[in-house]
Steps between C-alpha positions, in 0.01 A plus 500: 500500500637827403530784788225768413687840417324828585600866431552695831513859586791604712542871634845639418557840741466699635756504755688223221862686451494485142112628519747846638221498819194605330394327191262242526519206218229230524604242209340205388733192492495217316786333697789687429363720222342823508151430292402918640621831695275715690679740663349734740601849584341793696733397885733774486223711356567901625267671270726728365297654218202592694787651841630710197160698446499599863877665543655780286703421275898494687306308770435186245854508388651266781199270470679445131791344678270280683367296168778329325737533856792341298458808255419787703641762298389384180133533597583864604597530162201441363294716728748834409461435178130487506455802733750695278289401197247658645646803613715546144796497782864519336737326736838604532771275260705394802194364704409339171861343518464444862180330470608249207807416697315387818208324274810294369623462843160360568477278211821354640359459869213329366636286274761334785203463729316317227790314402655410889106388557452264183820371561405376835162392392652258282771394713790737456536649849856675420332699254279677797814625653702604197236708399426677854839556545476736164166625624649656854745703264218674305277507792742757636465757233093493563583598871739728389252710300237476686567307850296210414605166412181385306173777519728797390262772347757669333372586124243775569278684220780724343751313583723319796492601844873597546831479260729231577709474868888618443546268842420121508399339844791375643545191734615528898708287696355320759491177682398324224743629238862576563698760292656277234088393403371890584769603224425220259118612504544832467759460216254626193324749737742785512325681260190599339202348406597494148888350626262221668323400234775564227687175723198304509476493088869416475467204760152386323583368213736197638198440795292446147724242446510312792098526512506307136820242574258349753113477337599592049651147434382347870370152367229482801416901429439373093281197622286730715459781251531433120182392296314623863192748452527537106324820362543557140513849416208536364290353798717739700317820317204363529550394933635915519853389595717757503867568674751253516201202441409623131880547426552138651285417188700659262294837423754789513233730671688775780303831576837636611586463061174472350316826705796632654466718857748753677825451345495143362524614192854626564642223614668185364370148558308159377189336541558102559267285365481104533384204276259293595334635762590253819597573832860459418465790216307704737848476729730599273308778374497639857885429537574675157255784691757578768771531305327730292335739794880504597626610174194769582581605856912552337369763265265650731786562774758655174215713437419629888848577599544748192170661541386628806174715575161521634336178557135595559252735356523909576069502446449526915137376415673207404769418758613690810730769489893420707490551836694781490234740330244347700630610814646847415185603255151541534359394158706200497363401857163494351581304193643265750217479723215462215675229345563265799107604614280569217771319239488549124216586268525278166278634221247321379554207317640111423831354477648158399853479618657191471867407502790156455478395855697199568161307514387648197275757412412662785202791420372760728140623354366817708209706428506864680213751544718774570496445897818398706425128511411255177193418427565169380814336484561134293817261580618294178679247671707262295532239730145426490465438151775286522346321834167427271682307234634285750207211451603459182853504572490233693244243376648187413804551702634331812448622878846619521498647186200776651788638726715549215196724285447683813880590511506610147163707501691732786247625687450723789107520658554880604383568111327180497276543731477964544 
């Protein structure tokens, strides 16, 4: 007599580490094999969109940093953009500079997380902390702009919130670290931010390396990713991929070339693009990525050291005036006070602005009815296009095999979920 073989449903997540804590699967098994995906979303929900009609409009900015929290600055991006679009703002050319150089430093930061994370999803734990140990460097330059490690708020409407430090934080001694460690630590922080950085894209490069000696020709790493989560380009399109997960598929598609913002246009760099669409091509499309953001981030810090100047709008409707002229003059004092009160007044009207996050396209649609808060506001979150194809992603494949889809999707439930 033959044993009597039934499909099962088995929950997958929440609290499942490659679920990332709030993404509920339930799939339908047929022993090993994945015969359907459901996943379902709304834990981490924070209802950004609606908060956003109820605060003016520098108030909403630091709930940008709380969506994609691996990208914070990139979101910010998008918000500027769209409030400048508005307000036919033009922003000063070294905030524009400014702002592409820390949106590269951001693709970068997100890119190791993903990459340390999938790599220990499928096994490789060294990969986790390689790529932290790159992460703590760039970490550093968010604090030192805007004293935040993660939710920094630093883009504003008009501009950035400060130029760059001429100081880097500097390590003490203590009882924990003698001199000899103190001195090695602080041995790229003598001088500016721009010195800082400049080190970091010289070291890069070779850490690159290391990061694709272990996982490009790693026979396990091929087993667990090539010919995983096929999507031909043209399903792709059609599924609203976009980012590094329509390049994986070979379509050459990079707002930063094809609809270019702030100073992309000036700069020199590629767009990788993979093959056939796998997990494995979706890697090394991200890989190629950071070496290309550091090509970026080189010609960004050439351009910052020869050009100084103002870094923020002079329209005082806009953004505040220095502190200076606030405190020794009266009309400045009220500028200053209406703004951080009453906040700006955006003329009637709608925006799309949308930019390359690391993600993908990340869009910030805001309506305005010429008071000091939106009237509506719309998130276009890549990652949850990307989360919806993941049924079909994965039907037909193996259990282990959802972990490895999951990796390669990259996402992050702040934008998921709003």
């Amino acid at each position: 007599m033959t044993a009597e073989i039934r499909n099962y449903s088995i929950n997958f997540g929440p609290q499942h580490p490659a679920a990332h804590g709030v993404l509920r699967l339930i799939l339908e098994m047929d022993g090993e094999v994945v015969e359907r995906a459901d996943p379902h979303i709304g834990l981490l929900h924070r209802a950004t969109e609606k908060l956003a009609e109820t605060k003016t409009y520098l108030q909403n900015l630091p709930y940008m940093d709380r969506l994609d929290y691996m990208s914070s600055m990139a979101n910010e991006h998008a918000y500027c953009l769209a409030v400048e679009k508005l307000l036919g703002l033009e922003v000063p050319l070294r905030a524009q500079y400014i702002r592409v150089m820390f949106d590269e430093i951001t693709r970068i930061l997100s890119h190791l997380l993903w990459l340390g994370a999938h790599g220990i999803d499928l096994g490789a734990m060294t990969m986790f902390i390689y790529c932290f140990r790159e992460r703590e460097d760039l970490m550093d330059c968010y604090e030192a702009v805007s004293g935040a490690r993660m939710h920094a708020a630093y883009y504003r409407p008009g501009g950035v919130y400060r130029d760059l430090p001429d100081t880097m934080a500097q390590y003490a001694e203590s009882k924990l670290r003698n001199k000899a460690e103190v001195n090695r630590l602080n041995a790229n922080r003598g001088g500016s931010l721009l010195d800082y950085i400049e080190d970091f894209t010289n070291r890069f490069p070779g850490h690159i390396d290391e990061y694709e000696t272990l996982l490009t020709d790693n026979r396990i790493w091929k087993q667990r990713t090539v010919g995983i989560g096929v999507v031909s380009p043209e399903r792709a399109m059609a599924l609203g991929f976009t980012g590094p997960m329509l390049r994986g598929s070979g379509i050459e598609w990079d707002i930063r070339k094809k609809q270019p913002y702030e100073v992309y246009d000036r700069l020199d760099f590629d767009i990788p693009v993979g093959v056939n669409g796998d997990c494995y091509d979706r890697y090394l499309v991200r890989v190629e990525e950071l070496r290309q953001s550091n090509r970026i981030i080189k010609q960004c810090v050439d351009w910052l050291r020869k050009n100084p100047g103002p870094v923020i709008t002079e329209n005082y409707k806009v953004a505040p005036p220095s502190r200076e002229a606030m405190k020794s003059n009266m009309e400045e004092l009220i500028h200053h006070f209406k703004l951080f009160t009453e906040g700006m007044h955006v003329p009637e009207g709608e925006a799309y602005a949308t930019i390359e996050h690391p993600k993908g396209e990340f869009g910030i649609y805001m309506v305005s009815d010429g008071a000091n808060k939106p009237y509506r506001m719309k998130i276009r979150a890549p990652g949850f296009c990307h989360l919806s194809a993941l049924d079909e992603m994965t039907r037909g494949h193996m259990l282990s095999d959802v972990v490895a889809v999951i990796g390669t999707l990259d996402i992050v439930f702040g934008e998921v979920d709003r």
